[in-house]
N, C-alpha and C positions, 0 to 999 in steps of 0.2 A: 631562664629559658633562652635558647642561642636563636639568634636571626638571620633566617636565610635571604641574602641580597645580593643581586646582579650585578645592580648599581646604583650609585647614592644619588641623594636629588640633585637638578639643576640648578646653577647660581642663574641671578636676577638676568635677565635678557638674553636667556636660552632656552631651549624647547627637547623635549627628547623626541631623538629619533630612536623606533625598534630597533632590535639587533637582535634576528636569531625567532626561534618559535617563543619563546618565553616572555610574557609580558613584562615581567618584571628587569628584562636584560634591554637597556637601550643605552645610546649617545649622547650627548649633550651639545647642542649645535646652536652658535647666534641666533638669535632672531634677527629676521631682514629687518633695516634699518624703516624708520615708521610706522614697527607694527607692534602692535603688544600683545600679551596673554590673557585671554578672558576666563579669570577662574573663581569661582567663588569657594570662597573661606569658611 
């Protein structure tokens, strides 16, 4: 079954930013320095 994606995940110490109406379509931008990702797994 073929997968439609905008864009692939973020590496370690970056955040997506949106891009565009589509949630699935964003950036991948540093995190400011001192701050981390609060995500649970």
């Amino acid at each position: 079954i073929p997968v439609s994606m905008c864009s692939k995940d973020c590496q370690p110490g970056q955040r997506k930013k949106p891009v565009g109406i589509h949630p699935c379509c964003f950036e991948c931008i540093d995190c400011l320095p001192g701050t981390f990702l609060n995500r649970t797994i």
